[in-house]
C-alpha positions in Angstrom: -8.7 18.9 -1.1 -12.4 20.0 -2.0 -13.2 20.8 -5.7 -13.3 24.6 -4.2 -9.5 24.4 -4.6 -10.0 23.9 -8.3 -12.4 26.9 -8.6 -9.8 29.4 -6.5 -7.1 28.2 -9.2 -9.1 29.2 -12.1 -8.8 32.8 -12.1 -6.4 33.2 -14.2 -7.2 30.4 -16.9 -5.1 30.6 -19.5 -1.8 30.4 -17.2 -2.8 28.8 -14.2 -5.6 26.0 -15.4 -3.8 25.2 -18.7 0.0 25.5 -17.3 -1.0 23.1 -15.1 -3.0 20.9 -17.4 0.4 20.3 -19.3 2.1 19.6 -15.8 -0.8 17.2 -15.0 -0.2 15.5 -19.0 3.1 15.6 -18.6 2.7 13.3 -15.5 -0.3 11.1 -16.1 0.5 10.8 -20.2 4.0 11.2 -20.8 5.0 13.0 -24.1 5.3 10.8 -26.5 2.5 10.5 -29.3 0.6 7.1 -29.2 -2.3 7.7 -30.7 -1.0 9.1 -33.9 2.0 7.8 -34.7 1.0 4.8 -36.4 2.6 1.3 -36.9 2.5 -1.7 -39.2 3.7 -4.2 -36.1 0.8 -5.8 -34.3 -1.5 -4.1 -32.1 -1.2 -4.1 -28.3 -4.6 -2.5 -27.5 -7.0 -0.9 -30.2 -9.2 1.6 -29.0 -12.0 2.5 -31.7 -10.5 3.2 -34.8 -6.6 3.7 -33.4 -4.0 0.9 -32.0 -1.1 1.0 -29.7 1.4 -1.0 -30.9 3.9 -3.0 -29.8 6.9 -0.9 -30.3 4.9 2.0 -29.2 3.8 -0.3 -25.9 7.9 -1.4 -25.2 9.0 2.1 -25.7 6.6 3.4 -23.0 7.9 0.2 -21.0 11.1 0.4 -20.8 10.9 4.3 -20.0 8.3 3.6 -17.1 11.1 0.9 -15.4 13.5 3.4 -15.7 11.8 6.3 -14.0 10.7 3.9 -11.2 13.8 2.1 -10.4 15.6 5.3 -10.6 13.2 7.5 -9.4 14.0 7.1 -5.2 16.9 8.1 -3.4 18.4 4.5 -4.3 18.0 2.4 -7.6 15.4 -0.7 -6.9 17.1 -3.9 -6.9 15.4 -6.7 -9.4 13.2 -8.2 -6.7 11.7 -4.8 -5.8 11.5 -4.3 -9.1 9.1 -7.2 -9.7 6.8 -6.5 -7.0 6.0 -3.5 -9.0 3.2 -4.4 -11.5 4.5 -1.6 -14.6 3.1 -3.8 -16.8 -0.7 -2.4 -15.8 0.4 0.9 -15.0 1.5 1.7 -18.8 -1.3 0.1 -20.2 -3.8 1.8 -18.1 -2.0 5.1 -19.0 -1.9 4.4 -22.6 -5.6 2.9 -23.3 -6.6 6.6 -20.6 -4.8 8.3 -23.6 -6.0 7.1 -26.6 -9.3 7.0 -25.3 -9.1 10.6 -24.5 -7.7 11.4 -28.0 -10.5 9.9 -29.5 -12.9 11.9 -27.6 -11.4 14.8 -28.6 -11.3 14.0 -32.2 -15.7 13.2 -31.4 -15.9 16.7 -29.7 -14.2 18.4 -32.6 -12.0 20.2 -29.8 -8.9 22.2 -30.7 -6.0 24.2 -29.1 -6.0 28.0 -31.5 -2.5 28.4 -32.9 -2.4 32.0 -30.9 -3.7 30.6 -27.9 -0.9 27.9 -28.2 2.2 30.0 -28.6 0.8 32.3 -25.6 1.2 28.8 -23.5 4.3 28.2 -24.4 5.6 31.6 -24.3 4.3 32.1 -20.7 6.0 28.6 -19.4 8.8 29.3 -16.6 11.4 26.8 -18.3 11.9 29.5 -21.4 11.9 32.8 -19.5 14.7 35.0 -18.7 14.0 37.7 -16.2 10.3 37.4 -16.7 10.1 37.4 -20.8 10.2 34.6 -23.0 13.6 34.2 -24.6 14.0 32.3 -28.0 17.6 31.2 -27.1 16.7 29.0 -24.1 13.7 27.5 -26.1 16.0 26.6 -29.0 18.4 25.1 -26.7 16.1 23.2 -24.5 14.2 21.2 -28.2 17.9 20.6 -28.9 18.9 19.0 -25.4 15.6 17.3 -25.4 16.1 15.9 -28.8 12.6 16.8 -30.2 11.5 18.9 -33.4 10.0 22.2 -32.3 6.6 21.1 -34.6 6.2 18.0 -32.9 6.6 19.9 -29.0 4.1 22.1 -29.9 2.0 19.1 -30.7 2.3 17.3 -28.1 1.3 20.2 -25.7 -1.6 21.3 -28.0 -2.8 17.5 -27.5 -2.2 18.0 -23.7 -3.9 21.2 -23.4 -7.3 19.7 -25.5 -7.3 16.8 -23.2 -7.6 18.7 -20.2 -9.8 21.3 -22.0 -11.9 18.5 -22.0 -11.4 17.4 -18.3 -10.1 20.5 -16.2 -13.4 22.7 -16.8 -15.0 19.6 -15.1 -12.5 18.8 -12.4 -12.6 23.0 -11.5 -16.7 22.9 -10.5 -18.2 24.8 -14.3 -21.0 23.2 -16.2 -20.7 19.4 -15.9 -21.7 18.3 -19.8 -25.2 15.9 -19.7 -23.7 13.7 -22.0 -20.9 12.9 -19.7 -23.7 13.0 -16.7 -25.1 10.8 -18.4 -22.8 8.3 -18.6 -21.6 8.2 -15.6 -25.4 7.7 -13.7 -26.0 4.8 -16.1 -22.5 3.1 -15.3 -23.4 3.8 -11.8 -27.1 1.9 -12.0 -25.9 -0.7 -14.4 -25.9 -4.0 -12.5 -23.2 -6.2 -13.0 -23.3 -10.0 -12.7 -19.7 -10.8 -11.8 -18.1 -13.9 -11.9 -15.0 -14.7 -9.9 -12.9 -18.3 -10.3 -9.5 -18.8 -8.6 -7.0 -21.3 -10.7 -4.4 -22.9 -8.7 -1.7 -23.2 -10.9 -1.1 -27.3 -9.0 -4.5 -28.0 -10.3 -3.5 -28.1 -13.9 -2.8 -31.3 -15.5 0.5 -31.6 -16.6 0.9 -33.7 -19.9 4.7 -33.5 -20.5 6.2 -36.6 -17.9 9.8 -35.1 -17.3 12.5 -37.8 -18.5 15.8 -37.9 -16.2 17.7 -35.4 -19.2 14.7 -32.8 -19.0 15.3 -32.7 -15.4 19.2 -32.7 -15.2 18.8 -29.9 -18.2 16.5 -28.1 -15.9 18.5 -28.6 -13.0 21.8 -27.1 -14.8 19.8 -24.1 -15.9 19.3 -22.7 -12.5 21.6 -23.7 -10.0 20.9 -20.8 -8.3 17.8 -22.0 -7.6 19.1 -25.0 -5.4 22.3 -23.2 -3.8 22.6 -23.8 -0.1 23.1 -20.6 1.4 25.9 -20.0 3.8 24.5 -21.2 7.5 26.0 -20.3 10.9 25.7 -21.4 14.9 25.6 -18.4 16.6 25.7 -17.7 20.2 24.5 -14.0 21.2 26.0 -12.8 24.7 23.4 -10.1 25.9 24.9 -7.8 27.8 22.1 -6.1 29.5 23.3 -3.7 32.3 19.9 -2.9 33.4 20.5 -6.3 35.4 23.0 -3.9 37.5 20.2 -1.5 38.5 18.7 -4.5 40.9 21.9 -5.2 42.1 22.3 -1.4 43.5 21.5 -1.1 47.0 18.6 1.2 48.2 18.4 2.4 52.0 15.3 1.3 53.5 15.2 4.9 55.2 15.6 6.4 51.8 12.5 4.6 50.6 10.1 4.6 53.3 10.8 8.7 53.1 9.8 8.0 49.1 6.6 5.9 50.3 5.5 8.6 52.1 5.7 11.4 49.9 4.2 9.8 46.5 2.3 7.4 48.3 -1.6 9.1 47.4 -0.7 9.1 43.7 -1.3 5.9 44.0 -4.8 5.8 44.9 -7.1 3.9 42.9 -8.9 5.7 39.8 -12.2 5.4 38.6 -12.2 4.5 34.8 -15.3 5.1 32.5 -16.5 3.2 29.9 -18.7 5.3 26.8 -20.0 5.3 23.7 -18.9 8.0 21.5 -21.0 9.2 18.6 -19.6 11.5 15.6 -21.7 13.7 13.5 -20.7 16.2 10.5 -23.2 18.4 11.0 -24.5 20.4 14.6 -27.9 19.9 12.9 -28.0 16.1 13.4 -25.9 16.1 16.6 -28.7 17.9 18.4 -31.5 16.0 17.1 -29.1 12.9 17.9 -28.7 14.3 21.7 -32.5 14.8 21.9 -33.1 11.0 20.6 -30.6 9.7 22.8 -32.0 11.6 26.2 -35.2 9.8 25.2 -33.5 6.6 25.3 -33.2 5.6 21.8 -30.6 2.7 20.8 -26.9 3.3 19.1 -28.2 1.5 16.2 -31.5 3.5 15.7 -28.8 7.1 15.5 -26.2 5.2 13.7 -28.5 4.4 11.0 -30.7 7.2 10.6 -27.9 10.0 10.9 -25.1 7.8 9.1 -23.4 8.6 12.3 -19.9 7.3 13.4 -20.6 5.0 16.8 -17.1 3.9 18.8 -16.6 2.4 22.1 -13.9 4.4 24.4 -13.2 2.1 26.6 -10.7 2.2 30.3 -10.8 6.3 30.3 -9.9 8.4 32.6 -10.0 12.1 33.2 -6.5 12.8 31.7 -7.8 11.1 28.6 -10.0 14.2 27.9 -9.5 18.1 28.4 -10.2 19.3 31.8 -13.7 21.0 30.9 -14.9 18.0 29.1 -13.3 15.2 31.3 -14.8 16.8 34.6 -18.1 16.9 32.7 -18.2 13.6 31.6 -16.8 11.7 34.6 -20.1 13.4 36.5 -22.7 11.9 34.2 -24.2 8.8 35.7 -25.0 5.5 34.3 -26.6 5.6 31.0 -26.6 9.3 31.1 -25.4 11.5 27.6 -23.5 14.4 27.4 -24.2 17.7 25.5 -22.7 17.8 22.1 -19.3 18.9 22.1 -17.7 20.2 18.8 -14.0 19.9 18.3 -12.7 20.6 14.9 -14.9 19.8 12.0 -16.9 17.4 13.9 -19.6 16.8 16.6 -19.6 14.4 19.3 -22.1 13.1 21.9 -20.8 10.7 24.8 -23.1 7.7 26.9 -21.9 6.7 29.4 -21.6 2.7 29.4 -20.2 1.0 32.6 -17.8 2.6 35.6 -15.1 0.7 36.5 -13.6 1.3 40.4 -9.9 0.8 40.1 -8.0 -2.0 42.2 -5.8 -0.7 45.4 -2.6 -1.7 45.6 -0.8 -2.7 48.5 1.9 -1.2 51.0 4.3 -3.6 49.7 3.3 -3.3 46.0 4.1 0.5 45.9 7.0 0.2 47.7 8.4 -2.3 45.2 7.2 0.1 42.2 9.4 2.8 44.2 12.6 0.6 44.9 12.5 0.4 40.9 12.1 3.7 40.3 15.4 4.4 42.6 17.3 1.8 41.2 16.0 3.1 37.5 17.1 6.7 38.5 20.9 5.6 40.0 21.7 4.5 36.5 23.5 7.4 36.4 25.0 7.2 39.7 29.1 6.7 39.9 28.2 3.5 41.4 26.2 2.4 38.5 29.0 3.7 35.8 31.8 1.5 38.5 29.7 -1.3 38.1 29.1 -0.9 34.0 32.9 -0.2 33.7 33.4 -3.7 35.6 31.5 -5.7 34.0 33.0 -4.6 30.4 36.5 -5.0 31.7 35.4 -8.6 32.3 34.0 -9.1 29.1 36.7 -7.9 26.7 39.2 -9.3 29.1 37.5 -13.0 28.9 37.0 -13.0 25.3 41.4 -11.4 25.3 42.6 -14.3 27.3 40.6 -17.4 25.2 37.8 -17.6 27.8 35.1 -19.5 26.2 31.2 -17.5 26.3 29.5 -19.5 28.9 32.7 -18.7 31.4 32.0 -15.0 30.7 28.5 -15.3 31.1 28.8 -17.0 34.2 31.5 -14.2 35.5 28.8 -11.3 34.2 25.4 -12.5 35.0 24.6 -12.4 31.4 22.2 -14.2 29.3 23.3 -16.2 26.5 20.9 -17.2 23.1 21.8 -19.5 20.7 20.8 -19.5 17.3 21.5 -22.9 14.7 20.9 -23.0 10.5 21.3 -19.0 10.7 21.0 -17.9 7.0 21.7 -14.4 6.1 18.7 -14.1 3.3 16.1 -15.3 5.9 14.1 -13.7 7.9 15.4 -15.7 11.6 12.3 -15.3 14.2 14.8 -15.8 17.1 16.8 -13.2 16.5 13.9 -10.9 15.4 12.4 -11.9 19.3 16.0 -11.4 20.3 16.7 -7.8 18.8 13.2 -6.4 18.0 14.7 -3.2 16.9 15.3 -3.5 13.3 18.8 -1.4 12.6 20.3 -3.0 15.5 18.9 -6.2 14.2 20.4 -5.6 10.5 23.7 -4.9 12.2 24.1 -7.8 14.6 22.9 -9.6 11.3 26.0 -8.4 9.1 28.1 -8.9 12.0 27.6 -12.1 12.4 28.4 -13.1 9.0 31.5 -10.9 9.3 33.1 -12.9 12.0 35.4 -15.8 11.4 34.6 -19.2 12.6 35.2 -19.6 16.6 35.6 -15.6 17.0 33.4 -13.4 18.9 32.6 -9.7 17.4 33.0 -6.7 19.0 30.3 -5.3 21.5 27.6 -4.0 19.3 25.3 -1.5 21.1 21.1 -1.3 20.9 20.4 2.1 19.0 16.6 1.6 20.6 18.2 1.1 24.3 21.2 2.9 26.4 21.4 -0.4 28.5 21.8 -3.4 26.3 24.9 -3.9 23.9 25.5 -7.6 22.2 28.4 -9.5 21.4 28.3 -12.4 18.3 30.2 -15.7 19.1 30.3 -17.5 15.7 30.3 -21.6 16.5 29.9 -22.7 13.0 30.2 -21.9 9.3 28.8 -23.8 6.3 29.7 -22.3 3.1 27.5 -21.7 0.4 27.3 -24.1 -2.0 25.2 -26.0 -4.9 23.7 -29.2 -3.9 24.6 -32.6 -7.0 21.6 -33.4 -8.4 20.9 -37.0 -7.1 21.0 -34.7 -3.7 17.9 -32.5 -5.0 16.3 -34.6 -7.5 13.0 -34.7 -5.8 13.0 -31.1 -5.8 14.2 -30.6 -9.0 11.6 -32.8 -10.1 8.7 -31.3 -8.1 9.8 -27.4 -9.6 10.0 -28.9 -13.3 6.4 -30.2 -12.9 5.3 -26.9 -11.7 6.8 -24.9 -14.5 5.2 -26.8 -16.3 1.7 -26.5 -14.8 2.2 -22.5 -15.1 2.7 -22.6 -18.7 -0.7 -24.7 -19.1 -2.7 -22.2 -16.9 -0.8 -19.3 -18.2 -2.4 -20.8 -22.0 -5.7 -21.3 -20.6 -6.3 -17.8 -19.2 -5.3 -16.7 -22.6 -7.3 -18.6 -24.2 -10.5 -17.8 -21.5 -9.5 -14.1 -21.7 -9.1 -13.9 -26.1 -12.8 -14.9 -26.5 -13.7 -11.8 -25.6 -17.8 -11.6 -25.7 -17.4 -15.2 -24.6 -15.2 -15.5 -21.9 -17.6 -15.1 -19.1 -19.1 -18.9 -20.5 -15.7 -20.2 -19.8 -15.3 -18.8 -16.2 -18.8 -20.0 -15.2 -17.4 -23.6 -15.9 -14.9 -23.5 -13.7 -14.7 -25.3 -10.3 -15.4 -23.0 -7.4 -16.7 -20.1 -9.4 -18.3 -17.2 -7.5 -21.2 -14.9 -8.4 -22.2 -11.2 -6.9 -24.0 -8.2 -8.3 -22.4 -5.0 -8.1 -23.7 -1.4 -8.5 -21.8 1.8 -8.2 -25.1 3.3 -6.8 -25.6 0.9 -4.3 -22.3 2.4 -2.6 -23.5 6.1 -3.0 -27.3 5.4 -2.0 -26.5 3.3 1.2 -29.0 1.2 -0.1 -29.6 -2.7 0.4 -27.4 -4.9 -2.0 -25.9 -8.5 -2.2 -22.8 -7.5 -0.9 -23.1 -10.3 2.3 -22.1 -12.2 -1.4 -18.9 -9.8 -1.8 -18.0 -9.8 2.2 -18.0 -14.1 1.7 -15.8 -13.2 -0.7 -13.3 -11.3 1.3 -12.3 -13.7 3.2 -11.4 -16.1 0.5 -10.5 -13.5 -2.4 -7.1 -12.1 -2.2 -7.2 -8.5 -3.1 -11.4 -7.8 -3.5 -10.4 -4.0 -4.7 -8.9 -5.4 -8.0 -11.5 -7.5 -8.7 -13.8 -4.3 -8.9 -11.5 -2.3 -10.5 -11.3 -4.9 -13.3 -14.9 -5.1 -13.2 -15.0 -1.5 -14.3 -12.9 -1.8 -17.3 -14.9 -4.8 -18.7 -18.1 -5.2 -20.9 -20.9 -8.4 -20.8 -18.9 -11.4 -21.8 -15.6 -10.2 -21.1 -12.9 -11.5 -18.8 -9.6 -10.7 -17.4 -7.5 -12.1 -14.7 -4.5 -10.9 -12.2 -1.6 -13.2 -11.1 -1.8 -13.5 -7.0 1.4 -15.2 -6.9 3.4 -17.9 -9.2 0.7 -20.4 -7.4 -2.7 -18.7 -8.2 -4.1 -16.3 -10.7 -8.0 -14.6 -10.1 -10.2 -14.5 -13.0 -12.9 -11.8 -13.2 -15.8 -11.3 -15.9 -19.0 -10.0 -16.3 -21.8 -12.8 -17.2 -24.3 -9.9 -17.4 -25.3 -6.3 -17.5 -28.5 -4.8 -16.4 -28.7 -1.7 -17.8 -31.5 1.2 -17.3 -32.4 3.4 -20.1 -33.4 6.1 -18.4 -31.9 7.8 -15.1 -33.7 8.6 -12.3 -33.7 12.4 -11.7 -33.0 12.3 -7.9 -29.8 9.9 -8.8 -28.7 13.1 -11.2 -29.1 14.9 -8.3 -26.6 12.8 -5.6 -24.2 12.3 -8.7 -24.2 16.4 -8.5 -23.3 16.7 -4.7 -21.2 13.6 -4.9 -18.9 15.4 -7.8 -19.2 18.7 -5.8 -18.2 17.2 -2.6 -15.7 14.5 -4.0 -12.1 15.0 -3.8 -11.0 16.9 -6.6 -8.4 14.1 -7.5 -11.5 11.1 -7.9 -13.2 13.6 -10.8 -10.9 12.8 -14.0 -10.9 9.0 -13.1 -14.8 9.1 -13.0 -14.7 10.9 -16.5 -12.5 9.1 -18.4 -14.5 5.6 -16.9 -17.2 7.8 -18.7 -15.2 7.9 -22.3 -13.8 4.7 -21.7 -17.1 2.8 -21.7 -18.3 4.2 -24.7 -15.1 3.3 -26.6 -14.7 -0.3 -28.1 -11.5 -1.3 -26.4 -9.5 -4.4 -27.6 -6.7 -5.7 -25.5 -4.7 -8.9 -26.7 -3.3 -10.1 -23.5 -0.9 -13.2 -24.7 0.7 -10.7 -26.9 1.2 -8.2 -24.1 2.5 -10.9 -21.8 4.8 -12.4 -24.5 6.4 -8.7 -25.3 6.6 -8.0 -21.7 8.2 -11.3 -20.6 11.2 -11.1 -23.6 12.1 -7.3 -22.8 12.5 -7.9 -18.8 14.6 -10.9 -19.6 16.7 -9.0 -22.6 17.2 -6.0 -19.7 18.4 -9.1 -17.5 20.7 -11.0 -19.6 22.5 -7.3 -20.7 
């Protein structure tokens, strides 16, 4: 949605812009006060002259993994749960909100106490039959367990914040300071710095002694159980097979040869190019270019145009005005600009293809499939079906083993070894591509007793194909002794061990702050780019062949740049890739320009009056947050984090 949504919500602004400010506060900040309520325990974050602590930081914590494993139409289980990275999602929100406070305590900006109650007094929760009514408000501080002073706090503070924002994010007066900002953040050029460290790289000092490992060993037998494994053998029963066996009358199919027999003519095919423009403007000066004979590149470049090739089309592909018309043009030829939508297009044609013929005997075999297809339904089909299930319960009633039934049938048997219930098996997944059906042959399976077949378990993606589970097999689940796993045990112990030491060293890479980026620029493997904001707006020429190296080795490049934007000269922070790798980002240098060049204040204009609406308050609050003097301690954020989920595990 277009920023013009903001400015055809702002008519009414007390109600509708600052209703929904405290919606919007409610959502992004939560309620509770972290800026002022302040703490003798150790700081998470400071931000300028306030901190976050840490009871303020676990409070917000455990609230956040509540609402999200609770928040969907099932709870999360654990492993779901730790996919889910809450961790960065509080702290971003809390650092977003002090950093906001603090502005507003800069801008000297305040919520009048009339204004205030006129809010509240007009929010739907406390009205009965259109008025405010005192009852309901009394009831709902009580229910909620909050002071009525320290409510309307809380929504004064969320009304000045998006004072602050909203006037922005609705299309009035963007403040120059803010401007300001923003352009300078956007022309800064950053020297990044980008290490991987493999957690197996570390040097492990601690040599594990035969009682470290057998203590290791005892603490997580879990982590060595052998899961229950089964032999399977899958009957397919797959009475499409029938179909071929139904017999069709060669009079019956010449008459079909005959009839149908044209629609099987060869068809032309067209290759083009298709070209998209946002504007009519450029698509006709495009269309003139192009009927002069000037290359895709030459219109892709100079009109920022969209170029794709359409490839194997055919008349059908396209409407019938525009498929006639374009299936006339000859080789090399352009079409008129046809707008559909929002957008333009323009058509070349590329290469005409003449389609292959197919032979009498071809078509006719197409046709005897089509009549076998449609007496499916036929009472000799159903006679058939109805046979061939008799035989099957019947064989599996009277002790007849699968591969006599499968003979008897004419169906297909697949056998599946080492079938374990928590793994993904590719077999059966080739077997049963349809996941439900898949899930329930799976449950099945581990449902039937040892030398028993399941019942007939039909495809919910096909009316023709039903499965039956022959369990050969079973080996019970069951914890290895340790002389069995030792090598294991061993080679896990190590490990753990390793993660610990490059757990330490990112913290210590990460607390030297100013520093840090000296550290990274050490390590083995380090990788360098420059990165400007502008050069993504402008189009212009940048070192980002440096960046697209970097894809390909870099897991996740996005994160690395959204780090980068939360980070000052000499700073570093990492992410954790998985249990074997963790990425390590920092700036090694800012180039900053003092003075902003007017026609960039003009594109940040139309880029914040064309931007989504939703991409405005991020690009502020970058704004705020890069003047503020932000202090995270990292080892103490990890530590906190770390002992909570484990507390929430144990209870």
């Amino acid at each position: 949605m277009i920023l013009n949504s903001f400015r055809n919500a702002s008519h009414s602004f007390i109600i509708k812009i600052l209703f929904g400010a405290i919606i919007l506060s409610f959502c992004l900040w939560g309620i509770t006060d972290i800026v002022r309520n302040y703490s003798s325990s150790k700081a998470v974050f400071k931000v300028d002259s306030s901190k976050i602590t840490t009871e303020q930081f676990l409070a917000e914590y455990s609230r956040e993994k509540q609402r999200i494993k609770n928040g969907g139409s099932r709870p999360l289980t654990d492993d779901e749960m730790a996919k889910i990275n809450v961790k960065e999602i509080v702290s971003d929100r809390l650092i977003q909100d002090s950093v906001l406070s603090q502005a507003l305590e800069k801008l000297n900006i305040v919520v009048p106490q009339k204004s205030l109650i006129r809010i509240v007094h007009s929010l739907p929760e406390f009205q009965n039959r259109g008025s405010f009514d005192a009852r309901i408000y009394e009831t709902a501080m009580r229910r909620a367990g909050i002071s009525e002073a320290r409510f309307l706090t809380q929504i004064r503070e969320s009304i000045a914040r998006t004072q602050l924002i909203h006037p922005i994010a609705a299309g009035y007066k963007f403040p120059e300071f803010v401007k300001e900002i923003i352009c300078k953040e956007f022309e800064a050029k950053n020297t990044v710095l980008v290490a991987r460290l493999k957690v197996d790289s570390m040097k492990n000092t601690e040599v594990p002694t035969d009682d470290a490992l057998r203590q290791f060993y005892s603490n997580s037998p879990d982590k060595y159980k052998k899961p229950e494994i089964r032999d399977v053998a899958i009957l397919v029963i797959d009475y499409g097979k029938l179909a071929e066996s139904v017999s069709i009358d060669e009079d019956e199919l010449n008459r079909h040869y005959e009839e149908i027999k044209d629609s099987y003519a060869p068809k032309e095919k067209r290759n083009f190019e298709r070209f998209s423009f946002e504007s009519g403007e450029d698509a006709n000066k495009a269309w003139q270019m192009l009927n002069k004979g000037a290359k895709t590149k030459t219109i892709s470049v100079k009109f920022a145009a969209r170029v794709e090739a359409i490839n194997n089309c055919e008349t059908s592909d396209f409407s019938e005005n525009i498929g006639r018309e374009l299936f006339n043009l000859k080789l090399n030829k352009t079409s008129r600009v046809y707008k559909v939508g929002d957008f333009y297009y323009v058509y070349r044609l590329t290469a005409v293809e003449k389609g292959k013929r197919k032979s009498e005997a071809e078509v006719k075999e197409e046709i005897k499939r089509e009549l076998q297809s449609e007496k499916l339904n036929s009472p000799e089909f159903y006679s058939k079906t109805k046979e061939t299930r008799d035989k099957i319960d019947d064989g599996f009633g009277a002790g007849k083993s699968i591969e006599e039934i499968a003979k008897e049938t004419g169906m297909e048997i697949v056998e599946i070894k080492n079938f374990a219930k928590s793994a993904n098996n590719s077999e059966l997944e080739k077997l049963i591509p349809d996941e439900d059906t898949r899930e329930e042959v799976k449950e099945t399976i581990f449902s039937t007793e040892e030398l028993q077949a399941s019942s007939t378990i039909a495809s919910r993606a096909s009316d023709t194909i039903s499965y039956v589970a022959f369990v050969r097999k079973v080996e019970t689940a069951a914890v290895p002794e340790f002389e069995k796993v030792a090598a294991q045990v061993k080679k896990d112990f190590i490990f753990e061990q390793k993660g610990k030491v490059a757990s330490q060293r990112i913290n210590e890479i990460v607390s030297k702050n100013v520093e840090a980026s000296k550290e990274v620029s050490k390590m083995a493997g380090v990788k360098r780019f420059r990165f400007s904001k502008k050069d993504l707006i402008m189009n212009e020429k940048h070192h980002y062949k440096d960046v697209d190296e970097m894809l390909k080795e870099i897991p996740n490049i996005n994160l690395v740049l959204d780090i980068v934007s939360t980070l000052k000269k000499g700073e570093a922070n990492y992410y954790k890739v998985s249990e074997e790798e963790y990425i390590l980002v920092s700036i090694e240098n800012i180039e900053k320009t003092q003075k902003v060049a007017p026609e960039f204040k003009e594109v940040i204009d139309r880029y914040l009056d064309l931007g989504v609406a939703n991409d405005v308050p991020p690009l502020i609050i970058m704004a705020f947050k890069h003047k503020a003097n932000i202090k995270i301690n990292q080892k103490l954020l990890d530590q906190i984090t770390k002992r909570d989920d484990e507390r929430e595990s144990n209870n």
